[in-house]
C-alpha positions in Angstrom: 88.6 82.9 138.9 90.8 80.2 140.8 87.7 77.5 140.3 88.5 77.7 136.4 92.1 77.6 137.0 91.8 74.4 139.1 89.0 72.9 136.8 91.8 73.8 133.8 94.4 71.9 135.9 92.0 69.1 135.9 91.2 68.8 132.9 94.8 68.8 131.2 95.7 66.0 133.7 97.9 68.3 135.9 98.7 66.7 139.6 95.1 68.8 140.9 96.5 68.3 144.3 99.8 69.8 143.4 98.7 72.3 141.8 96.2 73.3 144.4 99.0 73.6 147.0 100.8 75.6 144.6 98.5 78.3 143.8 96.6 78.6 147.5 100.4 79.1 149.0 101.5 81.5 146.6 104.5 79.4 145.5 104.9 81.8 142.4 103.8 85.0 143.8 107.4 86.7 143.7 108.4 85.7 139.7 104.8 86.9 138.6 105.1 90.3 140.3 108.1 90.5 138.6 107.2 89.7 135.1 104.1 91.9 136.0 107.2 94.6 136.5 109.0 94.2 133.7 105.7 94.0 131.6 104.8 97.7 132.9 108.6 99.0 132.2 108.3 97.6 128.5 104.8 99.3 128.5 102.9 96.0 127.2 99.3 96.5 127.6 98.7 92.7 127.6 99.1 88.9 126.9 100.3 87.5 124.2 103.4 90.2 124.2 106.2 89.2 123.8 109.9 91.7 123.1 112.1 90.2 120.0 115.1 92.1 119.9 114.1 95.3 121.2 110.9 95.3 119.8 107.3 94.7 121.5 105.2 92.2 119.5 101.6 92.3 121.0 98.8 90.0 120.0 97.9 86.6 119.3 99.3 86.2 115.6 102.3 84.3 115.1 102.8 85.0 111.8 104.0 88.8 113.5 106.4 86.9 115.8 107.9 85.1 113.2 108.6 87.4 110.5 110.2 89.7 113.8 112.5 86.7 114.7 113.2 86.4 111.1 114.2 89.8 111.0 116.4 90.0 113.6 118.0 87.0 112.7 118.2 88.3 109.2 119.9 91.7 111.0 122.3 89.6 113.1 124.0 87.8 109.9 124.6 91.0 108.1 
C-alpha cells in the first residue's frame, strides 16, 4: 500500500517530503488514468507491457523486447 510506496521513496533517497505531497494530492492522478485507458484499449492484462510497433510485448523478459525492436527495425530498413 502507500506505506511501502513512501518507505520505497525512502529508501532510494527520493525527496520523502516531496514525494509525500505528491502522491496524497494526487499530482498524477489524471496521466495514470490515462495510461490505465490506453492499457485497457490495447487489452494489456498487466505490467511489464509494453507495444513495439503494433505489437504487445507482455512480461518481464527483455530478451522478448529486444529481439521485437530488432525486428521492427530490421522491417523499417527493408
Amino acid at each position: 500500500g502507500l506505506d511501502n510506496l513512501r518507505r520505497y521513496a525512502a529508501d532510494i533517497g527520493l525527496d520523502v517530503e516531496a514525494f509525500n505531497t505528491c502522491l496524497d494530492e494526487n499530482q498524477h492522478q489524471e496521466t495514470v488514468n490515462f495510461d490505465l485507458e490506453a492499457a485497457r484499449d490495447l487489452r494489456l492484462p498487466g505490467t511489464p507491457a509494453f507495444v513495439v510497433n503494433g505489437k504487445p510485448i507482455i512480461g518481464a523478459n527483455p530478451q522478448i523486447l529486444i529481439n521485437a525492436i530488432d525486428e521492427a527495425l530490421a522491417a523499417k530498413d527493408s
